[in-house]
PDB file of N, CA, C and O in Angstrom:
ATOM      1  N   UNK A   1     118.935 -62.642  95.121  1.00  0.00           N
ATOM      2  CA  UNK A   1     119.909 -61.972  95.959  1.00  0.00           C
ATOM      3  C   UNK A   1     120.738 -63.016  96.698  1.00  0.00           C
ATOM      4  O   UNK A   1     120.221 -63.956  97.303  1.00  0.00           O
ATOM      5  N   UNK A   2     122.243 -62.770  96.607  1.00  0.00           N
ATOM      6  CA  UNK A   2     122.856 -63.601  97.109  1.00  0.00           C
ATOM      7  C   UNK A   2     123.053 -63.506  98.735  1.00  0.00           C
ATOM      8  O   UNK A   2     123.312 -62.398  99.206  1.00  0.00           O
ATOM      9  N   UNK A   3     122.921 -64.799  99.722  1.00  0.00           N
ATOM     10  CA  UNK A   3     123.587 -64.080 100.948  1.00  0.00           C
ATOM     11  C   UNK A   3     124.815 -63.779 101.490  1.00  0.00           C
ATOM     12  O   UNK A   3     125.805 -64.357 101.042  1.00  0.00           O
ATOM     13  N   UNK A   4     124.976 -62.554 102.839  1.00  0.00           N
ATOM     14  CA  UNK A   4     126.580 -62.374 102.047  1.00  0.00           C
ATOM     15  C   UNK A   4     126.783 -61.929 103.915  1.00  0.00           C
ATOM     16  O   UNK A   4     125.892 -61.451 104.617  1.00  0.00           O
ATOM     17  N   UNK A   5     127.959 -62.205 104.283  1.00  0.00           N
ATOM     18  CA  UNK A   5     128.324 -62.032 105.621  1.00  0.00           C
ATOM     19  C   UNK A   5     129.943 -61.681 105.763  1.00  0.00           C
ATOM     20  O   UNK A   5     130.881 -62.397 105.412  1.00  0.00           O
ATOM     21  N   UNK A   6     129.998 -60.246 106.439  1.00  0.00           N
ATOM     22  CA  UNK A   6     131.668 -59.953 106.568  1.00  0.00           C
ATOM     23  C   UNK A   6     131.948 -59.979 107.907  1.00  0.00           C
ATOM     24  O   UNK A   6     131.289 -59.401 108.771  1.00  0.00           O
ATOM     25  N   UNK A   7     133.508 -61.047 108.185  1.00  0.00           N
ATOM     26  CA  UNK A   7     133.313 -61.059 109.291  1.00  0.00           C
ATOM     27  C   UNK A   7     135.073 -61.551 109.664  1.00  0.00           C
ATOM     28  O   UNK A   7     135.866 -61.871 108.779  1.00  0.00           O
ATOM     29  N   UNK A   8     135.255 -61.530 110.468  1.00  0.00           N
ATOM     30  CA  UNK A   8     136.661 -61.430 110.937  1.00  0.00           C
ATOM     31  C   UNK A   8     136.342 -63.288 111.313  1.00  0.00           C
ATOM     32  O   UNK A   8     135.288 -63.742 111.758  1.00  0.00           O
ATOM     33  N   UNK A   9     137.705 -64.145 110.939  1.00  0.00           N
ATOM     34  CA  UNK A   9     138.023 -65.187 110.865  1.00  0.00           C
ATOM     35  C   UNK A   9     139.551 -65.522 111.778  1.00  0.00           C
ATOM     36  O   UNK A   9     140.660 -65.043 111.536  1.00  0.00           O
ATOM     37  N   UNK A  10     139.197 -66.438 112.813  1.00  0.00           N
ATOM     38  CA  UNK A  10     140.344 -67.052 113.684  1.00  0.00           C
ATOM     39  C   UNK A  10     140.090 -68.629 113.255  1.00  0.00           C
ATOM     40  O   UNK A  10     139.154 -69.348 113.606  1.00  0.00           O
ATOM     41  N   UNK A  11     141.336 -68.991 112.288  1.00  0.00           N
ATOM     42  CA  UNK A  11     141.305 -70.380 112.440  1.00  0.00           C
ATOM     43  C   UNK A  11     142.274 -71.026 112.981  1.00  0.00           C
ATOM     44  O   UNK A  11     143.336 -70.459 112.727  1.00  0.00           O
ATOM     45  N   UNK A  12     142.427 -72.103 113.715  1.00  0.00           N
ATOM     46  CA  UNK A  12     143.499 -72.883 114.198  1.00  0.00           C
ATOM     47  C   UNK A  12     143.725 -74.522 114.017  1.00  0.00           C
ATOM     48  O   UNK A  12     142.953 -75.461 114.208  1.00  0.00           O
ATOM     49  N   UNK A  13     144.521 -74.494 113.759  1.00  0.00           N
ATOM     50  CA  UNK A  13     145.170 -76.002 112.604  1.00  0.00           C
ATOM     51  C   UNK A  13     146.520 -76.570 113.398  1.00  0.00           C
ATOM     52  O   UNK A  13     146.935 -76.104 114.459  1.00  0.00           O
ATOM     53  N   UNK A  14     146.971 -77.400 112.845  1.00  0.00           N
ATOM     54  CA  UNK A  14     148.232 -77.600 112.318  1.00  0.00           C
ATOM     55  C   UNK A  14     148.639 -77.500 110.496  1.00  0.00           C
ATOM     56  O   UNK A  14     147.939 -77.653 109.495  1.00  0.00           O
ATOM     57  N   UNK A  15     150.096 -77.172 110.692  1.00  0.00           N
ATOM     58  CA  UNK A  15     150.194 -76.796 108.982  1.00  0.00           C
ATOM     59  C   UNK A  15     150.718 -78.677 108.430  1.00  0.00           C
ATOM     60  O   UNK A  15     151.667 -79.313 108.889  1.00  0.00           O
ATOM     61  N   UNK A  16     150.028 -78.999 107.683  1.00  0.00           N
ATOM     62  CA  UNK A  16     150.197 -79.723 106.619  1.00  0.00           C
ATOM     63  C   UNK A  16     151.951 -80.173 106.137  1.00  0.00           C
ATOM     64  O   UNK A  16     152.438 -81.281 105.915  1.00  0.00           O
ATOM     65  N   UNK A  17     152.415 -79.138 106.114  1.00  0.00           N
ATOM     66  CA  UNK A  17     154.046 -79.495 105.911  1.00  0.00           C
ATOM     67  C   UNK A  17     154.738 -79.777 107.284  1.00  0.00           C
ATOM     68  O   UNK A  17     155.386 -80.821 107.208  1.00  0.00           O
ATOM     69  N   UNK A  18     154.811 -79.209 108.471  1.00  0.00           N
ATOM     70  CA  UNK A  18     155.486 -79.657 109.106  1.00  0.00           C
ATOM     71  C   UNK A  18     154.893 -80.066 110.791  1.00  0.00           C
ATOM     72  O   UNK A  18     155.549 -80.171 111.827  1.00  0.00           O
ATOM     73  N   UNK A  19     153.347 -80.241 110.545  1.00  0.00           N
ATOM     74  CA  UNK A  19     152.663 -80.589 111.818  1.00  0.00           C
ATOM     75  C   UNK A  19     152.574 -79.499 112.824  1.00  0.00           C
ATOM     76  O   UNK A  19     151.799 -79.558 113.779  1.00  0.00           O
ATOM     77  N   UNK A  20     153.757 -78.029 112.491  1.00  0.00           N
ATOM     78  CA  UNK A  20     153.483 -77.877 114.086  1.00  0.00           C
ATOM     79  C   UNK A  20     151.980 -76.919 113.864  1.00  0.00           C
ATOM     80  O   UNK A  20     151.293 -76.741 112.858  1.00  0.00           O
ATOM     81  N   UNK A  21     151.839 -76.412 115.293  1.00  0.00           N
ATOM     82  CA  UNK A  21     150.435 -75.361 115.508  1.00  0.00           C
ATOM     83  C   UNK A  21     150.506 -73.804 114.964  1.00  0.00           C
ATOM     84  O   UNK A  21     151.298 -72.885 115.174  1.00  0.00           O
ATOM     85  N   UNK A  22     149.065 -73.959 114.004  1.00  0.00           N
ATOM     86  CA  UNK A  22     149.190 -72.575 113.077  1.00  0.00           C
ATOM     87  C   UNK A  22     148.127 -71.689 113.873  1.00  0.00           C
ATOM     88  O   UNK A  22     147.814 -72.313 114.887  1.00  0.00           O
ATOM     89  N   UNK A  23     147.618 -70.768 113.815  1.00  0.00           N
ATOM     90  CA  UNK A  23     146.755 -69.852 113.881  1.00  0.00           C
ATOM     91  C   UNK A  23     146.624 -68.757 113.132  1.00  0.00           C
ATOM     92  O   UNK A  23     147.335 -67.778 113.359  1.00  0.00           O
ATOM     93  N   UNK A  24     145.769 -68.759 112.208  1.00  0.00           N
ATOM     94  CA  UNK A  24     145.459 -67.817 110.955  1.00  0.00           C
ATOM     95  C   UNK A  24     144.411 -66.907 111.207  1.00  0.00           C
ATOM     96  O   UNK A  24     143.263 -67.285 111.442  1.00  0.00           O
ATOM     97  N   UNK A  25     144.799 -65.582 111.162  1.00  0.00           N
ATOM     98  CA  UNK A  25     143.565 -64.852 111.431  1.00  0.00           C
ATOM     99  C   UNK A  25     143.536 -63.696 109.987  1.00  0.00           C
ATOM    100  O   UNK A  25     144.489 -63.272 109.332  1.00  0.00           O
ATOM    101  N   UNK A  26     142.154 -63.441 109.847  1.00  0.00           N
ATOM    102  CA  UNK A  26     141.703 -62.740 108.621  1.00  0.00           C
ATOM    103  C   UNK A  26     141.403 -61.975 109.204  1.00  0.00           C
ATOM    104  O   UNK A  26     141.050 -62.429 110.292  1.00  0.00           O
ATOM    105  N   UNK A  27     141.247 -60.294 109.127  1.00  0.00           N
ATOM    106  CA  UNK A  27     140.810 -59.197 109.901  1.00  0.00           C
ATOM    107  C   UNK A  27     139.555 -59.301 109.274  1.00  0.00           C
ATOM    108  O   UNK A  27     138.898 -58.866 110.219  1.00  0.00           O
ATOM    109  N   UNK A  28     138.631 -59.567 108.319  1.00  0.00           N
ATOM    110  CA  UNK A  28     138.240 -59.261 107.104  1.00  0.00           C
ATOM    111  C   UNK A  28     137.736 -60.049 106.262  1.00  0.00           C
ATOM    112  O   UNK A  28     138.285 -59.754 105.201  1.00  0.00           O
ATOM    113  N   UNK A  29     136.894 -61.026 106.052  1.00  0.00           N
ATOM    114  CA  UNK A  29     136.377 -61.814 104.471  1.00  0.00           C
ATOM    115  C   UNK A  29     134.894 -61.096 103.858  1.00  0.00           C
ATOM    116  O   UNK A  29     133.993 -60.797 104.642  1.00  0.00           O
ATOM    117  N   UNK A  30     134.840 -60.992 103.189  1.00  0.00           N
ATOM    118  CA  UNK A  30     133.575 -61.587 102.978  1.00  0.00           C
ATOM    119  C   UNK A  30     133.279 -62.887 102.632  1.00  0.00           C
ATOM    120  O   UNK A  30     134.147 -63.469 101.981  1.00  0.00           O
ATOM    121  N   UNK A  31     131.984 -63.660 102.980  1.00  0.00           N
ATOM    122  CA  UNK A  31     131.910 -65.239 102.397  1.00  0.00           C
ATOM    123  C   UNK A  31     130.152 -65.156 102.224  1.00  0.00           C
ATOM    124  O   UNK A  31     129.439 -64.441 102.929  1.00  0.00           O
ATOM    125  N   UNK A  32     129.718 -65.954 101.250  1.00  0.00           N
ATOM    126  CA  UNK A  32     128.513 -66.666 101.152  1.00  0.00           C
ATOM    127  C   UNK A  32     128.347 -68.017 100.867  1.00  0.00           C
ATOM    128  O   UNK A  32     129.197 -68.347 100.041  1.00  0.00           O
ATOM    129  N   UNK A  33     127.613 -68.965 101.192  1.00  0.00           N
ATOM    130  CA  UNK A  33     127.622 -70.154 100.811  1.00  0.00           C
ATOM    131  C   UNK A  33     127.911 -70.566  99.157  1.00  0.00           C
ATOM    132  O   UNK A  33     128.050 -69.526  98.513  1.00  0.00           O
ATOM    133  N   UNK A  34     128.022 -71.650  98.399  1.00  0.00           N
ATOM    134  CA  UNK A  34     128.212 -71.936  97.612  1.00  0.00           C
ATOM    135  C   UNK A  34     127.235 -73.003  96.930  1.00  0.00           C
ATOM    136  O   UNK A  34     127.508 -73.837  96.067  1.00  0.00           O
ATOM    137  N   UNK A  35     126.169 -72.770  97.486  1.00  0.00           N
ATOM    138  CA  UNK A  35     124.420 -73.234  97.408  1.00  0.00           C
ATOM    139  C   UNK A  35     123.451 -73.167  98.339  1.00  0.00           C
ATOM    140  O   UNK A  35     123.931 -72.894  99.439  1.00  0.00           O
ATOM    141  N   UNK A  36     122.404 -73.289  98.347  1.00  0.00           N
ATOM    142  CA  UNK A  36     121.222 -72.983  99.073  1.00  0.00           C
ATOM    143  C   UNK A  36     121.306 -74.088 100.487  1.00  0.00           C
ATOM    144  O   UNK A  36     121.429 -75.306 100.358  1.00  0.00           O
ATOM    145  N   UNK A  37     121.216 -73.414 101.753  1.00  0.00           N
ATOM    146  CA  UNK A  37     121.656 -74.185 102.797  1.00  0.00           C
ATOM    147  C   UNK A  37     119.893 -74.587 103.472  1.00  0.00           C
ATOM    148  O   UNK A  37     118.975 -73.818 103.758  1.00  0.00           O
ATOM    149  N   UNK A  38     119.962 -75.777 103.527  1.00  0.00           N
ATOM    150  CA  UNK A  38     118.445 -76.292 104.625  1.00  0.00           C
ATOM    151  C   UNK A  38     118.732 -76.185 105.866  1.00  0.00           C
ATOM    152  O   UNK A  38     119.073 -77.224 106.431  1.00  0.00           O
ATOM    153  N   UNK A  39     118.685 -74.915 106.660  1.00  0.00           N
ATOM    154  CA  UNK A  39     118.592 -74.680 107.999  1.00  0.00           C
ATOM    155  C   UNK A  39     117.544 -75.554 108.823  1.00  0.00           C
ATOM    156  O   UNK A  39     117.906 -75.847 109.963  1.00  0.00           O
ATOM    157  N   UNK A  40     116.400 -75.972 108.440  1.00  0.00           N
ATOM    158  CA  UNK A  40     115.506 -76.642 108.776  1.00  0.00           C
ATOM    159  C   UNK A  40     115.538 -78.381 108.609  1.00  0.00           C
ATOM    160  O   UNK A  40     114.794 -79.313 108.914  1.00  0.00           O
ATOM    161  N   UNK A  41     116.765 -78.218 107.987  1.00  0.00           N
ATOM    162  CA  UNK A  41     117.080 -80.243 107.922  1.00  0.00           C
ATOM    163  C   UNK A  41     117.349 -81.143 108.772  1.00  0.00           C
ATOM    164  O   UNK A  41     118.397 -80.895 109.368  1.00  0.00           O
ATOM    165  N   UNK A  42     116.686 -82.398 109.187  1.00  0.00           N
ATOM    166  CA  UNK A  42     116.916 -83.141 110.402  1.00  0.00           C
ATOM    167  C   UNK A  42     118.047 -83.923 110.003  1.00  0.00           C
ATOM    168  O   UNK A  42     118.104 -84.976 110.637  1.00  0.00           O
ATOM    169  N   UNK A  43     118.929 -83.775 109.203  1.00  0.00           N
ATOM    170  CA  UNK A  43     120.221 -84.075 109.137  1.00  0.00           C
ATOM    171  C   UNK A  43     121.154 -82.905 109.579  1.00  0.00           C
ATOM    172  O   UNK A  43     120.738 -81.862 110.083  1.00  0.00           O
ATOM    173  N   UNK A  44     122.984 -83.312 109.237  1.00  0.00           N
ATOM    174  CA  UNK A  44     123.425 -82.332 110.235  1.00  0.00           C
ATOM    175  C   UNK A  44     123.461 -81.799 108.679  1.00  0.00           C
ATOM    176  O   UNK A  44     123.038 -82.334 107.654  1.00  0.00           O
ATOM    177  N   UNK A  45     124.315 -80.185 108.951  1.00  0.00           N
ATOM    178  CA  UNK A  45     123.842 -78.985 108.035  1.00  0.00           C
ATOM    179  C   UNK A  45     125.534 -78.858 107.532  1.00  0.00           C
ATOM    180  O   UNK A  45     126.355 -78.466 108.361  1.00  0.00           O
ATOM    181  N   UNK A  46     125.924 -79.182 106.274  1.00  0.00           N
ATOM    182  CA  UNK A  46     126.999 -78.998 105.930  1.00  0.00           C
ATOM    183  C   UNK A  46     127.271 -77.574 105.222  1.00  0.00           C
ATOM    184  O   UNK A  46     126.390 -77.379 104.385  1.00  0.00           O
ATOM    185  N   UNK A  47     128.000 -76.741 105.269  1.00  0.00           N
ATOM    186  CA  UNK A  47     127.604 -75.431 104.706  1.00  0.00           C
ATOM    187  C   UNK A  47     129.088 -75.506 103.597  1.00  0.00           C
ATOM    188  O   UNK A  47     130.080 -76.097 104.023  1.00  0.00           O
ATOM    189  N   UNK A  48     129.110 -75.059 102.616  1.00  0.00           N
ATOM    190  CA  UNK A  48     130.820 -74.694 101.462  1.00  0.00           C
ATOM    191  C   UNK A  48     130.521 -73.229 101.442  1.00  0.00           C
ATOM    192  O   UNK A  48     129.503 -72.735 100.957  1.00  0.00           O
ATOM    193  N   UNK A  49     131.639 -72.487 102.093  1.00  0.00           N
ATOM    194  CA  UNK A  49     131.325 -71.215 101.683  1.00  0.00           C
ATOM    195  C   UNK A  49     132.723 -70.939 100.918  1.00  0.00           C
ATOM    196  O   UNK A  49     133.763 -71.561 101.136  1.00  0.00           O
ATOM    197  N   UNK A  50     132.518 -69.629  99.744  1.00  0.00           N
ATOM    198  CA  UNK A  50     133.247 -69.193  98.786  1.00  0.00           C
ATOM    199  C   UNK A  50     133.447 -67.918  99.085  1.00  0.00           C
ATOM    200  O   UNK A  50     132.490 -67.559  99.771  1.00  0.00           O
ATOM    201  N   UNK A  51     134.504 -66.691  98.860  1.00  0.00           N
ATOM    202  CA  UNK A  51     134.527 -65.865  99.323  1.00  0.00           C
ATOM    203  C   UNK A  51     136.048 -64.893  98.891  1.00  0.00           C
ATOM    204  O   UNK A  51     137.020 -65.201  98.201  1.00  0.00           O
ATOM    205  N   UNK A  52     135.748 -63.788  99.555  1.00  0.00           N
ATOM    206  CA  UNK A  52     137.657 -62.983  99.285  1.00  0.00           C
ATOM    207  C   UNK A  52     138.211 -62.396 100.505  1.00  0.00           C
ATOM    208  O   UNK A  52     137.476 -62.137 101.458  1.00  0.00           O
ATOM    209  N   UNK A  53     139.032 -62.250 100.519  1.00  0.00           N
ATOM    210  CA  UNK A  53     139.831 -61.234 101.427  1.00  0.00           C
ATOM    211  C   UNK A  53     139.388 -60.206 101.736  1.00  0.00           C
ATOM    212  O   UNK A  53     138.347 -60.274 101.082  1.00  0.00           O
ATOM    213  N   UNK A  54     139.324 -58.953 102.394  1.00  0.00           N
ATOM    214  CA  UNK A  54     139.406 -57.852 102.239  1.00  0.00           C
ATOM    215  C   UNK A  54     140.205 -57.145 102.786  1.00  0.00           C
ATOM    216  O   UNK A  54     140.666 -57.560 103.849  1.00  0.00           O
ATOM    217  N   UNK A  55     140.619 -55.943 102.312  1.00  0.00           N
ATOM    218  CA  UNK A  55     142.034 -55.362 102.677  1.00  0.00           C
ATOM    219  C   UNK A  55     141.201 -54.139 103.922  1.00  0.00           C
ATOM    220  O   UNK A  55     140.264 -53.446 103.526  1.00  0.00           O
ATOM    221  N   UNK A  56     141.672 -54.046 105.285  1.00  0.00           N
ATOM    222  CA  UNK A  56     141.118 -52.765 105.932  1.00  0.00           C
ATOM    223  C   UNK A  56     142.132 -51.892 106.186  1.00  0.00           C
ATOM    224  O   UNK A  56     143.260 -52.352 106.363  1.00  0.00           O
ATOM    225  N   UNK A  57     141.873 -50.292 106.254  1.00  0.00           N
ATOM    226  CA  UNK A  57     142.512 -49.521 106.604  1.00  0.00           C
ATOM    227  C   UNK A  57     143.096 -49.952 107.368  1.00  0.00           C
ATOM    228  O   UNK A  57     142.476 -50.760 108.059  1.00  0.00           O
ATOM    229  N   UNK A  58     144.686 -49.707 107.764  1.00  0.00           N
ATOM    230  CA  UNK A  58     145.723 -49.525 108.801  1.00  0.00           C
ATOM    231  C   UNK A  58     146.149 -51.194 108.712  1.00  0.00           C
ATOM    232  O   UNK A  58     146.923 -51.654 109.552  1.00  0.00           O
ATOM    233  N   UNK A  59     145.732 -51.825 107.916  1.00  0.00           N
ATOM    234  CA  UNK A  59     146.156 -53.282 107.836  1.00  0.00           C
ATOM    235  C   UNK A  59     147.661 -53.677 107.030  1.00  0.00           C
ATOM    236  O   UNK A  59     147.910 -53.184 105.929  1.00  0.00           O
ATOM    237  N   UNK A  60     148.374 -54.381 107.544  1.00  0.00           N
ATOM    238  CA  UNK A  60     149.547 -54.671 106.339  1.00  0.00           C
ATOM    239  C   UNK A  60     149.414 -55.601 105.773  1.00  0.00           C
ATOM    240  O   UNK A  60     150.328 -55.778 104.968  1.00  0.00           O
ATOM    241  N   UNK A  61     148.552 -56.482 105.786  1.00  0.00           N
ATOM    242  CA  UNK A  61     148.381 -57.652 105.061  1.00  0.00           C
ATOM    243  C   UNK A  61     146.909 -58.253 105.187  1.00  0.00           C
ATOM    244  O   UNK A  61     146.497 -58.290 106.346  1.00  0.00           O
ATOM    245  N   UNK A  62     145.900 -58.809 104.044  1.00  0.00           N
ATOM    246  CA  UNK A  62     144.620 -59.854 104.327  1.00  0.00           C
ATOM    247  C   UNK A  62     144.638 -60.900 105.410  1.00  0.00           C
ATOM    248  O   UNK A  62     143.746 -61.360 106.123  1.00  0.00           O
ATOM    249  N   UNK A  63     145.827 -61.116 105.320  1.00  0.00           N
ATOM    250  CA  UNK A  63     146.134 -62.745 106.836  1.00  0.00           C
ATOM    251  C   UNK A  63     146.878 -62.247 107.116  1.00  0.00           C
ATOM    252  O   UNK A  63     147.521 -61.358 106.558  1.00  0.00           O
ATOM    253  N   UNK A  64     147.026 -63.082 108.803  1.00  0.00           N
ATOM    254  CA  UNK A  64     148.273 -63.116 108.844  1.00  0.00           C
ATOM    255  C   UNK A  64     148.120 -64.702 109.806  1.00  0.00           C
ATOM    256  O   UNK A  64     147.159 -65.010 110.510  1.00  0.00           O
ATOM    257  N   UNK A  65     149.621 -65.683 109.517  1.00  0.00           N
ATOM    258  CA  UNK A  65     149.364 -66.697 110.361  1.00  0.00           C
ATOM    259  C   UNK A  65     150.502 -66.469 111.089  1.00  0.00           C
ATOM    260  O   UNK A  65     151.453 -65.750 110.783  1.00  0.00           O
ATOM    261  N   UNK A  66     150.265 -67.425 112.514  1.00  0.00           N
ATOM    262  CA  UNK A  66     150.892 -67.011 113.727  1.00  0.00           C
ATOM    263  C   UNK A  66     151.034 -68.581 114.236  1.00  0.00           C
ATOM    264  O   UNK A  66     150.092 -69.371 114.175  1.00  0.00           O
ATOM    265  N   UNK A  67     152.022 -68.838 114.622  1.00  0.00           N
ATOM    266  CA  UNK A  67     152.973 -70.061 114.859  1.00  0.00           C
ATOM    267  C   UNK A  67     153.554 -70.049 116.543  1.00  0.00           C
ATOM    268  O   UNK A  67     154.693 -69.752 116.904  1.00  0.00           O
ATOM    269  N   UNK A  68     152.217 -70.531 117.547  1.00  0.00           N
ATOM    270  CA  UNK A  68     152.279 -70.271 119.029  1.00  0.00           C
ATOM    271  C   UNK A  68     153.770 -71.468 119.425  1.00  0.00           C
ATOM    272  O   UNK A  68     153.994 -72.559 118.902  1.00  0.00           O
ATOM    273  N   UNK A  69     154.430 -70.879 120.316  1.00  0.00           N
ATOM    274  CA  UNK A  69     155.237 -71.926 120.728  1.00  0.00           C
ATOM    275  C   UNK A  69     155.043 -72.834 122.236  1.00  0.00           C
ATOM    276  O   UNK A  69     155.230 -72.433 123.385  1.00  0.00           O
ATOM    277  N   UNK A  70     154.574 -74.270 121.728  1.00  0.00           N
ATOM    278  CA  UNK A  70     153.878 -75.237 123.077  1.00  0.00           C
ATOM    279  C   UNK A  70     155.350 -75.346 123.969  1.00  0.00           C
ATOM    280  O   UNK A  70     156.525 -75.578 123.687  1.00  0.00           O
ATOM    281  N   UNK A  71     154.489 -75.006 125.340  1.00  0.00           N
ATOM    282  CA  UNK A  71     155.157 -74.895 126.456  1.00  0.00           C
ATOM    283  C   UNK A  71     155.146 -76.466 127.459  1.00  0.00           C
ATOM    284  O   UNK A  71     155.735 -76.513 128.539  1.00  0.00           O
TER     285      UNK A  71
END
């Protein structure tokens, strides 16, 4: 059995093309890791998770990113 977690996602970056500040939010993923994770490791715990979108009622889009303007 795979493990599997749905969960609403706020990430915040800068974008790659033009530096300024992004904020991407997912209403919605599902994700599970992308191999067996050692919660119990005295190293630090790197996790790859793989995953999709999901579309929710009353939603217009899977993302949406949002471009704050610094004051």
């Amino acid at each position: 059995m795979q493990p599997e977690v749905k969960a609403k996602l706020t990430l915040d970056g800068l974008s790659v093309i033009g530096g300024e500040s992004i904020i991407l939010t997912v209403p919605r993923a599902s994700l599970a890791p992308k191999k067996a994770v050692d919660f119990l490791s005295d190293k630090p715990i790197e996790i790859e998770l793989e995953g999709e979108l999901l579309a929710l009622d009353g939603e217009t889009a899977p993302f949406y990113v949002d471009r704050p303007e610094i004051v």
